[in-house]
C-alpha positions as CSV (number, residue, x, y, z in Angstrom):
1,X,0.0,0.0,0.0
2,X,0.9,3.5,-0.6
3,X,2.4,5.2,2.7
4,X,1.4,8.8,0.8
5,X,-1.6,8.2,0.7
6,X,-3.6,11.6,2.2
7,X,-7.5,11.3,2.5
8,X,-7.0,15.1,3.3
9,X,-9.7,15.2,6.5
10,X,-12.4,13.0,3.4
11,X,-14.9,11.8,6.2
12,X,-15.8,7.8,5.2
13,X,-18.8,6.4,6.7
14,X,-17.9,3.3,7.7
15,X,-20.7,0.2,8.4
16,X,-18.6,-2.6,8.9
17,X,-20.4,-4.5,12.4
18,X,-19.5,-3.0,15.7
19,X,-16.9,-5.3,16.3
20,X,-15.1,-5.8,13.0
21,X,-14.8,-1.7,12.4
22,X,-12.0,-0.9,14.6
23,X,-9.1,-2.0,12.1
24,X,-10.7,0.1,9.0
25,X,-11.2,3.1,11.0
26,X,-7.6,3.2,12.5
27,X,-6.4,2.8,8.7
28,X,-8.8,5.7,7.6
29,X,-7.7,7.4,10.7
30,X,-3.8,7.0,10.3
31,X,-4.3,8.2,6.6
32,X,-6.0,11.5,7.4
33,X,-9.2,10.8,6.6
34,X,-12.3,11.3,9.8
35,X,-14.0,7.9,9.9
36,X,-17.8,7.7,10.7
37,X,-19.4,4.7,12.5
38,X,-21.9,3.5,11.0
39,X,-23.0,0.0,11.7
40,X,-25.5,-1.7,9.2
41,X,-24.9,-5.4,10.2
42,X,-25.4,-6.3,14.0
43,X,-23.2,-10.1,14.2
44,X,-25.3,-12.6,16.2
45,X,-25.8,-16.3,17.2
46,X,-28.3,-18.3,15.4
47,X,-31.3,-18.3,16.8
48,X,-31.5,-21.6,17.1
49,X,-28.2,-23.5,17.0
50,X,-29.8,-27.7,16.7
51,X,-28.8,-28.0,13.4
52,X,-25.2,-26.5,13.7
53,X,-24.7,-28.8,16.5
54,X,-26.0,-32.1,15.1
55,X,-24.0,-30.9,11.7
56,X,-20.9,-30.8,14.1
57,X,-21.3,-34.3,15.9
58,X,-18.9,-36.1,13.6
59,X,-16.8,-33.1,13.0
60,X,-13.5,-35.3,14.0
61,X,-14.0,-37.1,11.0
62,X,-13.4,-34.2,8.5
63,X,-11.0,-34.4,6.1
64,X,-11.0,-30.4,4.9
65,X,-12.7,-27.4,6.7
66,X,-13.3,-24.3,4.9
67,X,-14.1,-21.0,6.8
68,X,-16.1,-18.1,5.0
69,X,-14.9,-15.1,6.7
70,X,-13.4,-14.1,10.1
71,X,-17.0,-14.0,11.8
72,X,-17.4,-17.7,10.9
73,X,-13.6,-18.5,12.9
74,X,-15.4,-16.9,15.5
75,X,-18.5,-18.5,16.2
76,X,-17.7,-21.6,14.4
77,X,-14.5,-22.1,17.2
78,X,-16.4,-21.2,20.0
79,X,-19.4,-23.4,18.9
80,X,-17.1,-26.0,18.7
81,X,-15.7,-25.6,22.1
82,X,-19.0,-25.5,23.8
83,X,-20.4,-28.7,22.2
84,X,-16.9,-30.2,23.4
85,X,-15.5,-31.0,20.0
86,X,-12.2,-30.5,18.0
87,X,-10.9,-30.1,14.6
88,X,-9.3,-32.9,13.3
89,X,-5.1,-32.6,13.9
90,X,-4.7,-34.0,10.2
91,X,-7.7,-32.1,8.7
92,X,-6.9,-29.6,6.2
93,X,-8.2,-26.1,7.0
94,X,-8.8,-23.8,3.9
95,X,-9.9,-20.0,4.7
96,X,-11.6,-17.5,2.1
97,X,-9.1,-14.7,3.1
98,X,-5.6,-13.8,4.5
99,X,-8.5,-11.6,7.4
100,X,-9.7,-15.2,7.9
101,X,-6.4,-16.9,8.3
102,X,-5.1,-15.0,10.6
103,X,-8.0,-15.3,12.8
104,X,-7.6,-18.7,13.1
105,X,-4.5,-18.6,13.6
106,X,-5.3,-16.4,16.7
107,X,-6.8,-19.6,18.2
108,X,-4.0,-21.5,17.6
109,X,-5.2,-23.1,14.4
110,X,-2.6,-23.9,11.3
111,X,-4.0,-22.7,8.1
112,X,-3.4,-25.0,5.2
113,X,-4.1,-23.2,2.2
114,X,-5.9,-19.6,1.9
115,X,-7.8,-18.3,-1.6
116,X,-6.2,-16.5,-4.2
117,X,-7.4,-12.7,-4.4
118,X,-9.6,-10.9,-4.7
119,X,-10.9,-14.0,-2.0
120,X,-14.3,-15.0,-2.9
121,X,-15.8,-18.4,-2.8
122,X,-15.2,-19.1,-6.7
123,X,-11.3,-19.0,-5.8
124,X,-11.2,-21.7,-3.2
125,X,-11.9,-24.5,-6.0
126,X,-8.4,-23.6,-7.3
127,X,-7.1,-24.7,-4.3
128,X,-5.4,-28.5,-5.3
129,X,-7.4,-30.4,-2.8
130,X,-10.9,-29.1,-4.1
131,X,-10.2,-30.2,-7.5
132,X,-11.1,-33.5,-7.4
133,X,-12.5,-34.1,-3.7
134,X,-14.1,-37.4,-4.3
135,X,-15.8,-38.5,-1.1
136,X,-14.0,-36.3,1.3
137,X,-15.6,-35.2,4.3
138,X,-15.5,-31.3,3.8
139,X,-17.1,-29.1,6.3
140,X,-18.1,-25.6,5.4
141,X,-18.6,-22.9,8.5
142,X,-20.7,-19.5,7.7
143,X,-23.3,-17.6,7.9
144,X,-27.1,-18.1,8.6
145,X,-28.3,-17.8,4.6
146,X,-25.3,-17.3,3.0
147,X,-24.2,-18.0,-0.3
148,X,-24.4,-22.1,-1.1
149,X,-22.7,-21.9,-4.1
150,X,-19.4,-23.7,-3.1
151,X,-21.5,-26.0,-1.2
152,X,-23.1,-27.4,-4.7
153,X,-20.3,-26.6,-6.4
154,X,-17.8,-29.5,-3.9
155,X,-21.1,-31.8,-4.2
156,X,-21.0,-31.4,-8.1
157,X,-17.0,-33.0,-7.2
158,X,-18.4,-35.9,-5.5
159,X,-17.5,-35.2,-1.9
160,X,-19.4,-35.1,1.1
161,X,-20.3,-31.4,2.4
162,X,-22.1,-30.4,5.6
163,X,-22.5,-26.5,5.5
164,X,-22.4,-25.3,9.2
165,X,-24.3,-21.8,9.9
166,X,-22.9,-21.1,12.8
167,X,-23.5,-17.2,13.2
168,X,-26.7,-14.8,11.5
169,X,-26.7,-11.1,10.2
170,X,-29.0,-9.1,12.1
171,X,-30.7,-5.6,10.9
172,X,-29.8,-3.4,13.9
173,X,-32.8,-1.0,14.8
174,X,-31.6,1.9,13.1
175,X,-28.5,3.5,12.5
176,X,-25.9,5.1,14.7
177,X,-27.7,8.8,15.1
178,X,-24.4,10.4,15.8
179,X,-23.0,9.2,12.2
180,X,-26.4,11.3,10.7
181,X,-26.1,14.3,12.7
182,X,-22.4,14.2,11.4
183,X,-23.9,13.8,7.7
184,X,-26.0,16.6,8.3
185,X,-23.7,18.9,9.6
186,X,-20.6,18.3,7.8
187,X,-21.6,16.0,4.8
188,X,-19.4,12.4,4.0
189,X,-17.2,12.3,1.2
190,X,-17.6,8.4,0.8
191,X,-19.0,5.0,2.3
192,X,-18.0,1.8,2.5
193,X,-20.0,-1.5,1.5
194,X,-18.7,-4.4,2.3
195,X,-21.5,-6.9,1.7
196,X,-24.7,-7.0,0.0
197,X,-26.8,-7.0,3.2
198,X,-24.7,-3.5,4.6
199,X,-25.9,-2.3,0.9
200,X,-29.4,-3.2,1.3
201,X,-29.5,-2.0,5.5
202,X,-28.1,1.3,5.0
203,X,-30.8,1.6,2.2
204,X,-33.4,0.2,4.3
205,X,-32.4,2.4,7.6
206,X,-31.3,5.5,6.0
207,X,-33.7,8.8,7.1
208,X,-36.3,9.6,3.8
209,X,-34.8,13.0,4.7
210,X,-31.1,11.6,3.7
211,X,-31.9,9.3,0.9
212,X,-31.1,11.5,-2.0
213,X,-28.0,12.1,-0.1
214,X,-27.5,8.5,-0.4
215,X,-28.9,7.9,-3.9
216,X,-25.7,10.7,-5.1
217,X,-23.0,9.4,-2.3
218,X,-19.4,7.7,-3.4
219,X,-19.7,4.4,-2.6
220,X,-16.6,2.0,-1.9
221,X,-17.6,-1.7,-3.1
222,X,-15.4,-5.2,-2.5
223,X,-16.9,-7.0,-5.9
224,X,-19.0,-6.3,-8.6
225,X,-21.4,-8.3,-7.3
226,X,-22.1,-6.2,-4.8
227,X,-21.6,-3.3,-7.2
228,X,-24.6,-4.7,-9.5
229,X,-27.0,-5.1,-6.0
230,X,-26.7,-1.4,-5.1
231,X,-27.4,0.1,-8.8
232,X,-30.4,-2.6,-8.1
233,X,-31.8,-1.1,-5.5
234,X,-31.3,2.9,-6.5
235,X,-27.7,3.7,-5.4
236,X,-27.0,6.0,-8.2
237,X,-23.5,7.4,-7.4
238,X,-20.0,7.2,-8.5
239,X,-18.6,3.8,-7.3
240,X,-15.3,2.3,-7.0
241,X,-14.8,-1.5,-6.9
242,X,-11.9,-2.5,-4.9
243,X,-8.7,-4.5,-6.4
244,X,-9.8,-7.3,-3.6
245,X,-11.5,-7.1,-0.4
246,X,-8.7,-6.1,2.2
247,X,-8.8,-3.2,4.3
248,X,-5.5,-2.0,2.3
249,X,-7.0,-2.3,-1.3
250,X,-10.4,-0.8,0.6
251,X,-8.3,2.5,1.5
252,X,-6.8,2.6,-2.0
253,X,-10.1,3.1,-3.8
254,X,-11.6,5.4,-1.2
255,X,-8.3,7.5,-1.6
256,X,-8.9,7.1,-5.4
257,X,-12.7,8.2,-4.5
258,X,-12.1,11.3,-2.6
259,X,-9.3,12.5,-4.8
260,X,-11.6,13.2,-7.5
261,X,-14.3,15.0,-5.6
């Protein structure tokens, strides 16, 4: 990343979870920009967790487990220390992300292969394992209604997948009123959307009295999926597409956003 990079006091509203935000905003911070808490996605146990757990019981039998982002390390490990179980010490763990690696390796877990960039789901079949996993036991961990497709894509390959859910996105009640009254005051020069549902939320939860605020705003995207979901749903504004979804590449395109204003 680019050490001269100056967001020249930009402010970036920023609606990673509560939780995950405090990385971002330091980097925003350090760089001369003002970040703005926003959270659109509140991180949450299921609300029921039966079928995790009985999709767990054999989970010492698993040849590969795959983790889908740093919030499934995190509920997925501490699910599995609270129904008593244990990875496998010869399983082979993939993760989606070097942001997901290094979370498990925060719980003392060796990583055995991470996903090319720009670290979405289609890049973890290039991985030599799930190229041909006949009848391995391959155990995916993620979100409540998240994405299946690597899920049909391994069972296409002939192996055996159980897709654990062992965490849910939650709509918080509304938005963090100290992040409008800043809006209001001083405008935002760009925001950050990480996912399709903080797209949708911040839609959903914005003020009617900010929407064409929002409509107009510079928006800061990970993928062009996301990218096609919020022209979808009205977002109208210049938007940058990351190089991949890391909180360096993130800064890059906001820097490459605000510059232009």
């Amino acid at each position: 990343m680019d050490q001269a990079i100056n967001l020249n006091g930009a402010s970036v509203l920023v609606t990673r979870p509560q939780h995950q935000a405090d990385s971002l905003c330091e980097l925003v911070d350090v760089h001369g920009g003002i970040p703005i808490r926003c959270p659109t996605i509140s991180i949450e146990k299921p609300t029921d967790e039966t079928t995790a757990k009985q999709n767990i019981s054999n989970i010492e039998n698993a040849d590969i487990v795959i983790f889908l982002s740093t919030n499934a390390v995190e509920y997925g490990i501490n699910l599995l220390r609270r129904c008593g179980q244990t990875l496998r010490p010869k399983a082979q763990i993939f993760a989606i992300g070097p942001g997901t690696a290094s979370k498990l390796k925060e719980f003392g877990i060796k990583v055995s292969a991470v996903a090319t960039p720009p670290y979405k789901s289609e890049n973890l079949l290039e991985i030599p394992e799930l190229t041909a996993p006949i009848r391995k036991s391959i155990y995916i961990f993620s979100g409540e209604h998240g994405r299946t497709w690597l899920t049909m894509r391994l069972i296409e390959r002939n192996a055996n997948v159980l897709q654990v859910a062992c965490y849910r996105r939650s709509v918080p009640g509304c938005l963090n009123m100290s992040a409008i009254r800043y809006l209001e005051r001083h405008g935002i020069n760009a925001v950050i959307l990480m996912s399709v549902s903080a797209a949708e939320n911040l839609w959903k939860l914005m003020p009617e009295r900010n929407k064409l605020w929002l409509k107009e705003a510079p928006v800061v995207v990970v993928s062009e999926r996301i990218e096609q979901h919020c022209r979808s749903i009205g977002y109208e504004g210049a938007m940058v597409v990351a190089i991949r979804p890391t909180e360096e590449a993130i800064l890059e395109a906001v820097y490459g956003t605000v510059s232009r204003l």
